[in-house]
PyMOL Python script that loads the backbone (N, CA, C, O; Angstrom):
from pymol import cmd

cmd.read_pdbstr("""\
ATOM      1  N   UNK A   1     111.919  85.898 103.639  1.00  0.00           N
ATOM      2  CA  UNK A   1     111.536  85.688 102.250  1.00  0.00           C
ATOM      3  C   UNK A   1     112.255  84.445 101.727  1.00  0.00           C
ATOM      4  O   UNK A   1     113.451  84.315 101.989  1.00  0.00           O
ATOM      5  N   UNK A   2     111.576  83.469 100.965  1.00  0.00           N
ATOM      6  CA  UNK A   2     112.477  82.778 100.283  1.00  0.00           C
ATOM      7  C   UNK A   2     112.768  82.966  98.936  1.00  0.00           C
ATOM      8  O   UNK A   2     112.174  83.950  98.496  1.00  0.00           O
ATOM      9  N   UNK A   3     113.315  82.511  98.285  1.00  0.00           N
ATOM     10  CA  UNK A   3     113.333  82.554  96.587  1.00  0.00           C
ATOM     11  C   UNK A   3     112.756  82.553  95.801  1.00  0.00           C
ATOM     12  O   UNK A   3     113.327  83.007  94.809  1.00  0.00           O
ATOM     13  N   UNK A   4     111.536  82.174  95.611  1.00  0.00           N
ATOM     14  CA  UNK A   4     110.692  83.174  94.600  1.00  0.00           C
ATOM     15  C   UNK A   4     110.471  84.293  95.154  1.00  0.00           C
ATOM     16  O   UNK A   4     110.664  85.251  94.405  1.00  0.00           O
ATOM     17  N   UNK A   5     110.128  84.542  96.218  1.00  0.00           N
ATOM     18  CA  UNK A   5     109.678  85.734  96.518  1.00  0.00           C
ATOM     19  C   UNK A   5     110.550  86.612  96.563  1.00  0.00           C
ATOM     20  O   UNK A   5     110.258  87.767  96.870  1.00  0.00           O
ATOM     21  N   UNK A   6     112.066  86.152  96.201  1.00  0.00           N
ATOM     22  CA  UNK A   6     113.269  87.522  96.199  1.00  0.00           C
ATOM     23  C   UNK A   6     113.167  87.937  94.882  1.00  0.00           C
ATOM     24  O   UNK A   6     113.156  89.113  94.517  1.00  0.00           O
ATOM     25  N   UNK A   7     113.062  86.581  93.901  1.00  0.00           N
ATOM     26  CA  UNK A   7     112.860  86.802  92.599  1.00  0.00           C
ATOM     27  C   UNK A   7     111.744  87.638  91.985  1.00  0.00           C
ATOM     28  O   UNK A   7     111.833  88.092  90.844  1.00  0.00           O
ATOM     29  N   UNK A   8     110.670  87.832  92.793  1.00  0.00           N
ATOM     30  CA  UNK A   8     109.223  88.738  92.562  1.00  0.00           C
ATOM     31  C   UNK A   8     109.886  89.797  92.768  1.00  0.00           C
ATOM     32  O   UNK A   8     110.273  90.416  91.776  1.00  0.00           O
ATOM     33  N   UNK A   9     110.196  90.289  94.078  1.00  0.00           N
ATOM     34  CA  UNK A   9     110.687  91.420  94.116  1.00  0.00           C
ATOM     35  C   UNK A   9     111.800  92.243  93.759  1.00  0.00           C
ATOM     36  O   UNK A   9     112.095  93.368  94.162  1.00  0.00           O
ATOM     37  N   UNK A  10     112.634  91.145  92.550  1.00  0.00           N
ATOM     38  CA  UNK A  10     113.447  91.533  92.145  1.00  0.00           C
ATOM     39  C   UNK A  10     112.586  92.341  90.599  1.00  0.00           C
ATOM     40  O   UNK A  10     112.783  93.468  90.144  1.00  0.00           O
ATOM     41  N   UNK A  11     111.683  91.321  90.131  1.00  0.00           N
ATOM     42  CA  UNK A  11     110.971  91.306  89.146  1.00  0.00           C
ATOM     43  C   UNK A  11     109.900  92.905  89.511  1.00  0.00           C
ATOM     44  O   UNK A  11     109.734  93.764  88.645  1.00  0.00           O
ATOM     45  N   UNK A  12     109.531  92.967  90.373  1.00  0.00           N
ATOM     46  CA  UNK A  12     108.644  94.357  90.532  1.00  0.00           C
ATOM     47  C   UNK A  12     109.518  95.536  90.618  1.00  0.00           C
ATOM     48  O   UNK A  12     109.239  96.712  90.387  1.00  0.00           O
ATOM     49  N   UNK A  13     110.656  94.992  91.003  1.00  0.00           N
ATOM     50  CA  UNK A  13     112.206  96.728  90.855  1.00  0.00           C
ATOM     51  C   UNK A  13     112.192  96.806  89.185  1.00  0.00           C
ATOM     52  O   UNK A  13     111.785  97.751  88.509  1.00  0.00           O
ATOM     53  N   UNK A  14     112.638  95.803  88.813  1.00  0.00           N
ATOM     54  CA  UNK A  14     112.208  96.213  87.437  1.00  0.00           C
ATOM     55  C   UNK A  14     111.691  96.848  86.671  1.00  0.00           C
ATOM     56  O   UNK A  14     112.113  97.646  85.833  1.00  0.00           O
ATOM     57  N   UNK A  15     110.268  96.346  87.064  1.00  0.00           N
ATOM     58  CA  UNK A  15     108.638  96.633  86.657  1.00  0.00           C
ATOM     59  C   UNK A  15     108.745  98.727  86.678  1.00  0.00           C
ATOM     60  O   UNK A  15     108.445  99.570  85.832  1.00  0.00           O
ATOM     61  N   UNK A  16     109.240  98.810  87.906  1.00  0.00           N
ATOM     62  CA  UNK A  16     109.047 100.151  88.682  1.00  0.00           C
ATOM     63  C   UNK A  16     110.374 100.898  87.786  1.00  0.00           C
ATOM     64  O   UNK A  16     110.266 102.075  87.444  1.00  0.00           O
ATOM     65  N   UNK A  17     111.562 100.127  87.465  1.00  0.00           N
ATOM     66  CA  UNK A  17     112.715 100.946  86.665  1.00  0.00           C
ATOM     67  C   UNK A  17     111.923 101.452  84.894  1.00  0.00           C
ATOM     68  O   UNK A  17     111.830 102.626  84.535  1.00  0.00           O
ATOM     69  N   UNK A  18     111.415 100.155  83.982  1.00  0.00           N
ATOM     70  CA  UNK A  18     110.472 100.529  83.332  1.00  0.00           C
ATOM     71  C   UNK A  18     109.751 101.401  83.036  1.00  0.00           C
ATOM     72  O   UNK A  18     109.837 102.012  81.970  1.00  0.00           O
ATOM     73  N   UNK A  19     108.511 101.723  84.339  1.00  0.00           N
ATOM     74  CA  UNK A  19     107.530 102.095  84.231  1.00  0.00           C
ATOM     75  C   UNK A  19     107.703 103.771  84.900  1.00  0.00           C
ATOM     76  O   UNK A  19     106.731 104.505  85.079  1.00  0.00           O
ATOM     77  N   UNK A  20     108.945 104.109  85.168  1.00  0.00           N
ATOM     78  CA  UNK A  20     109.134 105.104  85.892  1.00  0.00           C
ATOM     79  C   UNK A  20     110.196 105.612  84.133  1.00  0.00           C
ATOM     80  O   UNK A  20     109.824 106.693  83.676  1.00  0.00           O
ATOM     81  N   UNK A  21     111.196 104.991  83.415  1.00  0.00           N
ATOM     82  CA  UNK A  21     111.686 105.405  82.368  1.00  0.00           C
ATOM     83  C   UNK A  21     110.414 105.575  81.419  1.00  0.00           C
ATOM     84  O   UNK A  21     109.900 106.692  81.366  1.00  0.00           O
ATOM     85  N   UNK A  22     109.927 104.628  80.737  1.00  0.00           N
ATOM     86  CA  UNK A  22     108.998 104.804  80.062  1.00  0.00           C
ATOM     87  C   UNK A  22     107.379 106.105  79.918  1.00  0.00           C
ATOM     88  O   UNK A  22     106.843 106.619  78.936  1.00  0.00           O
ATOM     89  N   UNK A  23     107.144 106.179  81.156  1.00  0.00           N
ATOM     90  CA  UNK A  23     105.920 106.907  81.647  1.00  0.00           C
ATOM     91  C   UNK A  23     105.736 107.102  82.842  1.00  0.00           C
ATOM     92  O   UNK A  23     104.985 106.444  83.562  1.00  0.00           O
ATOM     93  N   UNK A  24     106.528 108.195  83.218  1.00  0.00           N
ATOM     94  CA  UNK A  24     106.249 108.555  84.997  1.00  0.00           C
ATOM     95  C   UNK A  24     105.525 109.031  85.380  1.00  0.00           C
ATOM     96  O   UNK A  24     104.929 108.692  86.402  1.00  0.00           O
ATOM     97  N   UNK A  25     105.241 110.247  84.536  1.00  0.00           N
ATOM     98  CA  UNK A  25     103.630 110.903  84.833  1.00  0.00           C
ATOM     99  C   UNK A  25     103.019 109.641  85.036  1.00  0.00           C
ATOM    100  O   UNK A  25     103.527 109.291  86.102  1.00  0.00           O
ATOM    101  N   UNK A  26     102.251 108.741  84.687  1.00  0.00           N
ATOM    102  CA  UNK A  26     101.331 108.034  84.434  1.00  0.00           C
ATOM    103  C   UNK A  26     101.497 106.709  85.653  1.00  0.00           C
ATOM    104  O   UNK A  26     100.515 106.027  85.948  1.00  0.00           O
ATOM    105  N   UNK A  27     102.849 106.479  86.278  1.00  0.00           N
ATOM    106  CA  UNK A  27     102.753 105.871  87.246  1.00  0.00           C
ATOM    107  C   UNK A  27     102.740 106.224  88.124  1.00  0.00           C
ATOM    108  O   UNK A  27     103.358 107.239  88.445  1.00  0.00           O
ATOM    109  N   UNK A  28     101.819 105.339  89.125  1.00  0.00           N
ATOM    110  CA  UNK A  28     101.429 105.363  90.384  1.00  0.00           C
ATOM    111  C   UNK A  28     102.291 105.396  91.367  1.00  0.00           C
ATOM    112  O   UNK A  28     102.630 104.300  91.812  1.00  0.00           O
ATOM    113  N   UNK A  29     102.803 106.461  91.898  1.00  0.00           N
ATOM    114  CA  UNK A  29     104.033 106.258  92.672  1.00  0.00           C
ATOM    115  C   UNK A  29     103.872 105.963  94.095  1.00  0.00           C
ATOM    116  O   UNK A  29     104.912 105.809  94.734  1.00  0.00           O
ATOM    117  N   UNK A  30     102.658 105.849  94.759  1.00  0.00           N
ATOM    118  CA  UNK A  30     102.437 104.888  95.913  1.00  0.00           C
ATOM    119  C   UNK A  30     102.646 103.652  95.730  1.00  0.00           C
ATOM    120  O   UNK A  30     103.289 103.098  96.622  1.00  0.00           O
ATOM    121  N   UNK A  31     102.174 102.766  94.497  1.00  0.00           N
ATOM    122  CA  UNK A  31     102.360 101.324  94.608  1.00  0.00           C
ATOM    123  C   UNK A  31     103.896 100.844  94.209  1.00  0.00           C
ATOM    124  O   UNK A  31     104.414  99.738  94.359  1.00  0.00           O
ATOM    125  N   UNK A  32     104.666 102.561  93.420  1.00  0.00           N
ATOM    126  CA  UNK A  32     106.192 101.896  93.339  1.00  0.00           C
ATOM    127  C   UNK A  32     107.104 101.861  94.555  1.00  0.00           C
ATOM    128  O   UNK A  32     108.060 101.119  94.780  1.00  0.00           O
ATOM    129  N   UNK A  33     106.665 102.681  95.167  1.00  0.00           N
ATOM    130  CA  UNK A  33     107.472 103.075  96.526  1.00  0.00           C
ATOM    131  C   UNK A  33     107.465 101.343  97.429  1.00  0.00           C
ATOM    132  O   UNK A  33     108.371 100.667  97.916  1.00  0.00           O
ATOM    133  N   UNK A  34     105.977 101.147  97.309  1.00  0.00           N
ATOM    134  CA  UNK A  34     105.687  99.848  97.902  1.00  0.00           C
ATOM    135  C   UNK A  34     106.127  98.680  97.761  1.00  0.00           C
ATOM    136  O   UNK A  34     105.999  97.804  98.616  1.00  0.00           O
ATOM    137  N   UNK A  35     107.066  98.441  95.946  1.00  0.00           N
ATOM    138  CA  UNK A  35     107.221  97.319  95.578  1.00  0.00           C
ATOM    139  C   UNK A  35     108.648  97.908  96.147  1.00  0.00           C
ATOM    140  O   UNK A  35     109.196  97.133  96.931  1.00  0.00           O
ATOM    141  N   UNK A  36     109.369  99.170  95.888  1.00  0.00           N
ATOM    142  CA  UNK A  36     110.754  98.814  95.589  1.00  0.00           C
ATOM    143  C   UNK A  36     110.737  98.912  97.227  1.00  0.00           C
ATOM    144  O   UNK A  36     111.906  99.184  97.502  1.00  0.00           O
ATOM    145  N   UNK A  37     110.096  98.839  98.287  1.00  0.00           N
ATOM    146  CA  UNK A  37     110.556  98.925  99.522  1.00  0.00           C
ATOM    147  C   UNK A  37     110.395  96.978  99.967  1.00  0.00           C
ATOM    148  O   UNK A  37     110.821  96.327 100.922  1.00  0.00           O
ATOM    149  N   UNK A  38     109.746  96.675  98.988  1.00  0.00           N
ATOM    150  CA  UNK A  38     109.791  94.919  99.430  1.00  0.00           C
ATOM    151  C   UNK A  38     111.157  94.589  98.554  1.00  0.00           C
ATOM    152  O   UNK A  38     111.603  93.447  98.665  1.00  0.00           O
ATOM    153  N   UNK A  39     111.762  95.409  97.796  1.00  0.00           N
ATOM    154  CA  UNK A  39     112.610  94.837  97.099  1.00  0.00           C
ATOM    155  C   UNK A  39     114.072  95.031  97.898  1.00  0.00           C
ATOM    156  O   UNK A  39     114.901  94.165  98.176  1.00  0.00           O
ATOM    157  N   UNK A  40     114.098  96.407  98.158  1.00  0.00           N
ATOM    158  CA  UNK A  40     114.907  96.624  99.264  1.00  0.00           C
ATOM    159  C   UNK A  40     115.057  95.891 100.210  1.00  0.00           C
ATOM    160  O   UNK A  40     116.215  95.595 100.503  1.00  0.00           O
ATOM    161  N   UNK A  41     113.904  95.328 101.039  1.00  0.00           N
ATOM    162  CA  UNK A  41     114.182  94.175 102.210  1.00  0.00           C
ATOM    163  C   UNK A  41     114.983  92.946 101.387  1.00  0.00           C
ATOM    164  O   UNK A  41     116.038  92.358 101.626  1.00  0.00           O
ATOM    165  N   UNK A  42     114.190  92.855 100.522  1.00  0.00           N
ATOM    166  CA  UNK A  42     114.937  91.356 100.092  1.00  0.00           C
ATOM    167  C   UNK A  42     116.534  91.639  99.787  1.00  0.00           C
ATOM    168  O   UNK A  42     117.350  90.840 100.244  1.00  0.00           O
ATOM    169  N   UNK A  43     116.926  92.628  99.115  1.00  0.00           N
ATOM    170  CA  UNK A  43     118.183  92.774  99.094  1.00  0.00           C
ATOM    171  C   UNK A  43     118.987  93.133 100.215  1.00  0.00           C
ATOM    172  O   UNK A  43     120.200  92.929 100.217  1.00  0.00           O
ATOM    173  N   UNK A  44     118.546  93.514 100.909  1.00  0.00           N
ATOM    174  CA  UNK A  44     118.944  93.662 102.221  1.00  0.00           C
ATOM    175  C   UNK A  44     119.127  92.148 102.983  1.00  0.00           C
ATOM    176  O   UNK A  44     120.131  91.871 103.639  1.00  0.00           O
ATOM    177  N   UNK A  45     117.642  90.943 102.723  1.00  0.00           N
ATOM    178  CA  UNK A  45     118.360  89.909 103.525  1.00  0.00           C
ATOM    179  C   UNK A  45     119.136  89.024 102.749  1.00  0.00           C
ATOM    180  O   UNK A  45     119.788  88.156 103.329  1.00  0.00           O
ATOM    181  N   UNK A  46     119.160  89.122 101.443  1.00  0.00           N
ATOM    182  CA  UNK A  46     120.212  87.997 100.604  1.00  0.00           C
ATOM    183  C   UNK A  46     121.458  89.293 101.123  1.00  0.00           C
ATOM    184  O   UNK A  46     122.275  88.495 101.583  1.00  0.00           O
ATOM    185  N   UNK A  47     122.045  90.520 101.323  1.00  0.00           N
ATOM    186  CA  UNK A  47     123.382  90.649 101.867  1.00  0.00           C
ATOM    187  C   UNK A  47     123.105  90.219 103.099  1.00  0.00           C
ATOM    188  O   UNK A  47     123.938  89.330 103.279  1.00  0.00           O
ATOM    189  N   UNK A  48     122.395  90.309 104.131  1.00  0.00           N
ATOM    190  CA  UNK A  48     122.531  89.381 105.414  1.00  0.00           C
ATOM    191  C   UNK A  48     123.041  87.817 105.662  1.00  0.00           C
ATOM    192  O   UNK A  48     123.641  87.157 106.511  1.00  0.00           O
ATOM    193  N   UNK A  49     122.524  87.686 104.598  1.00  0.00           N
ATOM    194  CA  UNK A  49     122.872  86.383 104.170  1.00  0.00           C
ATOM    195  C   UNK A  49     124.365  85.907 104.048  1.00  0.00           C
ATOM    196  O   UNK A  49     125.084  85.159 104.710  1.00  0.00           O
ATOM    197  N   UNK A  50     124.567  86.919 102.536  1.00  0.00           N
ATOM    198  CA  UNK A  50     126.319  85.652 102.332  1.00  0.00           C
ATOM    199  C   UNK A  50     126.788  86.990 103.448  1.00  0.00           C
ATOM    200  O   UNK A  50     127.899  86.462 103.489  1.00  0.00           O
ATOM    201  N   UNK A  51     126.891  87.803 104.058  1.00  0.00           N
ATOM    202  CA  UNK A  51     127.480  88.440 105.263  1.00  0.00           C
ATOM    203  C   UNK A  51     127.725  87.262 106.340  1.00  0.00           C
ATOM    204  O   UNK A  51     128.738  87.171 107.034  1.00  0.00           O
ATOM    205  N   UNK A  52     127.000  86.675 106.355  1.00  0.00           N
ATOM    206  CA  UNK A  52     126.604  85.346 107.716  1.00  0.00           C
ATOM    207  C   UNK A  52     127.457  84.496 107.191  1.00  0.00           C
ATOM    208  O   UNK A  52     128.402  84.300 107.956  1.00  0.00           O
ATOM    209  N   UNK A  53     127.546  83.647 105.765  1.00  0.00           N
ATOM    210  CA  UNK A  53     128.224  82.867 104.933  1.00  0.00           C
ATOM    211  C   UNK A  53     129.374  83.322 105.292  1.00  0.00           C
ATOM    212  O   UNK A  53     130.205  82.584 105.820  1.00  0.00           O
ATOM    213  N   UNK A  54     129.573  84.486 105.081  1.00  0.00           N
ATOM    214  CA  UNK A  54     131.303  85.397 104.698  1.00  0.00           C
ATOM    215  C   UNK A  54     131.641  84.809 106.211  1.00  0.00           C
ATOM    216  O   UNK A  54     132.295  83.772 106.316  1.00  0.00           O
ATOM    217  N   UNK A  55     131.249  85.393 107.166  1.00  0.00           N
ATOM    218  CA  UNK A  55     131.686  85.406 108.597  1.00  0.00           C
ATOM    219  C   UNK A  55     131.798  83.748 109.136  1.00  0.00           C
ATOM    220  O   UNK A  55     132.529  83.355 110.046  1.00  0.00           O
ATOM    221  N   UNK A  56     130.962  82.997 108.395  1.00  0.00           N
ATOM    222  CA  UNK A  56     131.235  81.094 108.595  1.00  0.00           C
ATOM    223  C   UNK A  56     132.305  80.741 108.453  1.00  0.00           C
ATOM    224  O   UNK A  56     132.956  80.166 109.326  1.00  0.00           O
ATOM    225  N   UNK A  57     132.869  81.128 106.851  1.00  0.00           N
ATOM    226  CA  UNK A  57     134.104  80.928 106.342  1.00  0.00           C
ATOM    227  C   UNK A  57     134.851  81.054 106.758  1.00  0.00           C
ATOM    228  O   UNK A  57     135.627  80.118 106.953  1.00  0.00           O
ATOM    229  N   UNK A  58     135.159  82.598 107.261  1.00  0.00           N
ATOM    230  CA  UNK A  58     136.378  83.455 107.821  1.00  0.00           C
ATOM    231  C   UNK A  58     136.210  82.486 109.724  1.00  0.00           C
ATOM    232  O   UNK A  58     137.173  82.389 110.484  1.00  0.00           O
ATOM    233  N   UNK A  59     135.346  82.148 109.920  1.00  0.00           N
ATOM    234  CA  UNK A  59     135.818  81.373 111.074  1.00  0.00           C
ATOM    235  C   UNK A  59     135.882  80.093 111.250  1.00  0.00           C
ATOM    236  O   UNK A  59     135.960  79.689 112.410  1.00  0.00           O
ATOM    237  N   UNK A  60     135.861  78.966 109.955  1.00  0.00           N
ATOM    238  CA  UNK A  60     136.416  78.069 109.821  1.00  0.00           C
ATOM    239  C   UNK A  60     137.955  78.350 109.139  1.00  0.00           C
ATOM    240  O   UNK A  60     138.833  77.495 109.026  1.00  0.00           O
ATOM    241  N   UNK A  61     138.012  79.230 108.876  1.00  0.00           N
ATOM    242  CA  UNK A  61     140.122  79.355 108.138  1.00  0.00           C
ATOM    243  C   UNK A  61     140.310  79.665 109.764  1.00  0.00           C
ATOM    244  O   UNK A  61     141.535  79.619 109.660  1.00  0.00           O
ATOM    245  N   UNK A  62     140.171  79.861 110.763  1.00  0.00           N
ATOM    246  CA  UNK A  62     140.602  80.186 111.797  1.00  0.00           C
ATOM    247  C   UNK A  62     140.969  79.625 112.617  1.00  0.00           C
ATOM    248  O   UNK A  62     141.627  79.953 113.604  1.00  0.00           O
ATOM    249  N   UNK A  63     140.274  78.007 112.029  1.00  0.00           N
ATOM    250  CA  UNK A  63     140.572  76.886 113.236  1.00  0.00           C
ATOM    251  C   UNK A  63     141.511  75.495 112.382  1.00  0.00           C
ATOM    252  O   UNK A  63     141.874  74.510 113.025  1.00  0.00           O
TER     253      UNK A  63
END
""", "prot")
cmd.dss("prot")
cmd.show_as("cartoon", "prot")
cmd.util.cbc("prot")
cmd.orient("prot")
């Protein structure tokens, strides 16, 4: 994913926190499951991410 698209799926967790406070009966809980599971990946690879960063660092103080 790149960056908008972390930002969408940051933007549809939202959508789904909203729409699940506001009116749950009334939402569709197949298409929330769907967004917050793209949202989950993305948060999952931005921590993959500075994890990789973290581990760069910690092995440039090493040398």
């Amino acid at each position: 994913m790149v960056g908008n698209e972390i930002a969408i799926a940051m933007g549809d967790a939202l959508t789904v926190d909203i729409r699940m406070e506001k009116d749950p009966q009334n939402s569709r809980i197949e298409n929330c499951e769907r967004m917050l599971k793209v949202a989950a990946h993305a948060i999952m690879q931005m921590w993959d991410d500075v994890q990789a960063e973290k581990a760069r660092r910690a092995k440039l103080l090493q040398t």
